[in-house]
C-alpha positions as CSV (number, residue, x, y, z in Angstrom):
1,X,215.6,98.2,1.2
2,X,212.9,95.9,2.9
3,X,209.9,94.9,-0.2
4,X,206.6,97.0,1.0
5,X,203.4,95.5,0.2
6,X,200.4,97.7,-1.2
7,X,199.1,98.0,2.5
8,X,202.4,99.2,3.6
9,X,202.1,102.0,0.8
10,X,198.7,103.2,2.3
11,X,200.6,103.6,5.7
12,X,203.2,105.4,4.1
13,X,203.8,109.0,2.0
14,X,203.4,108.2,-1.9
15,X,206.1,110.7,-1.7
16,X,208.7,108.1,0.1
17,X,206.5,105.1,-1.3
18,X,207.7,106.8,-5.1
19,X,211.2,106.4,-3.7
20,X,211.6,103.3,-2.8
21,X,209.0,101.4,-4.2
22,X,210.2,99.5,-7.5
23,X,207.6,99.4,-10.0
24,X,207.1,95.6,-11.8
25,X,206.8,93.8,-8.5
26,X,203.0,94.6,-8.0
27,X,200.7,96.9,-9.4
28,X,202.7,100.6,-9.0
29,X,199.8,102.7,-9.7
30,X,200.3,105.7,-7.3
31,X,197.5,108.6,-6.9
């Protein structure tokens, strides 16, 4: 899976950014 960024997560559905997202590498705090 390609590494999104916190801008890419914005762009994206928290509900796909949950999935594949790996909390640690930045800051996972999710609405």
């Amino acid at each position: 899976m390609e590494t999104i960024t916190f801008e890419q997560y914005k762009l994206l559905k928290p509900g796909i950014w949950m999935r594949v997202y790996i909390p640690g590498n930045e800051t996972a705090s999710a609405n």
